[in-house]
N, C-alpha and C positions, 0 to 999 in steps of 0.2 A: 212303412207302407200303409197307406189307407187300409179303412176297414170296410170289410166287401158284403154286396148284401146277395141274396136271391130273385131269381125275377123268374115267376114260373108261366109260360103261356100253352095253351091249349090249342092244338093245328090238326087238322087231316092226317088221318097215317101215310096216305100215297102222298101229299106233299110234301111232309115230312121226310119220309125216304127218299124219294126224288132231291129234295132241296138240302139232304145230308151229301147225298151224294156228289150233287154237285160243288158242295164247299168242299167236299173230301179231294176232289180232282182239281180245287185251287190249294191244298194245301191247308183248309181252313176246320174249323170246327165247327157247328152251331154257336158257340157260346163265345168263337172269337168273331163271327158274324154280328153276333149282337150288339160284343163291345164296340165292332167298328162303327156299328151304324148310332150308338148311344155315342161315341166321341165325333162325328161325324156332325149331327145334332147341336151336341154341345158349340161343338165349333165355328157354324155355320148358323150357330138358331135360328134353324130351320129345318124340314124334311128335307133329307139328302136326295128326293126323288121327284120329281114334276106328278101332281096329283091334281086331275081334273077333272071336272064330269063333263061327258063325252056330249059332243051337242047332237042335233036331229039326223045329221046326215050319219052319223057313227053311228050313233042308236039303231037305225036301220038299217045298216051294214052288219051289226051285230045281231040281230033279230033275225035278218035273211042266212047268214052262216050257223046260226044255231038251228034253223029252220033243214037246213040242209044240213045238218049234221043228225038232224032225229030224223029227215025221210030218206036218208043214205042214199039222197039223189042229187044230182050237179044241176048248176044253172044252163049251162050249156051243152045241148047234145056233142059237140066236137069242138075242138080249137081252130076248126075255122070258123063257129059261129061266135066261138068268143073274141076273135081278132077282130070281124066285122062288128062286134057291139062295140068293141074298144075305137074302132074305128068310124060311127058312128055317127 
């Protein structure tokens, strides 16, 4: 058997429990998350995940949702004015 090393990383506690959790409900562990994604890697040398920086139109789609999410106010007063914006 190979010889195994340590890999310690540093995360948020809510993420962390969240993201325990959810490997817990695929049957997974942290530490077999990690190996999958370090043989994953290995296999594919490459990032197993599509990584991009978001362009202008994203950027301020993301700007206006976090904006509405600190004035805990919605873009549209009802869903018939957001069907006529979608409609437009």
């Amino acid at each position: 058997m190979a010889q195994t090393a340590m890999l310690h990383v540093r995360l948020d506690d809510e993420i962390k429990a969240k993201g325990n959790a959810a490997l817990a409900a695929m049957g997974l562990s942290a530490a077999d998350a990690v190996r999958l994604l370090y043989h994953r890697i290995v296999a594919e040398q490459a990032f197993p995940l599509e990584l991009k920086v978001p362009n202008a139109d994203t950027r301020a789609a993301m700007a206006e949702a976090d904006a509405i999410l600190a004035d805990r106010s919605a873009r549209f007063a009802d869903g018939k004015a957001m069907i006529a914006d979608l409609d437009g």
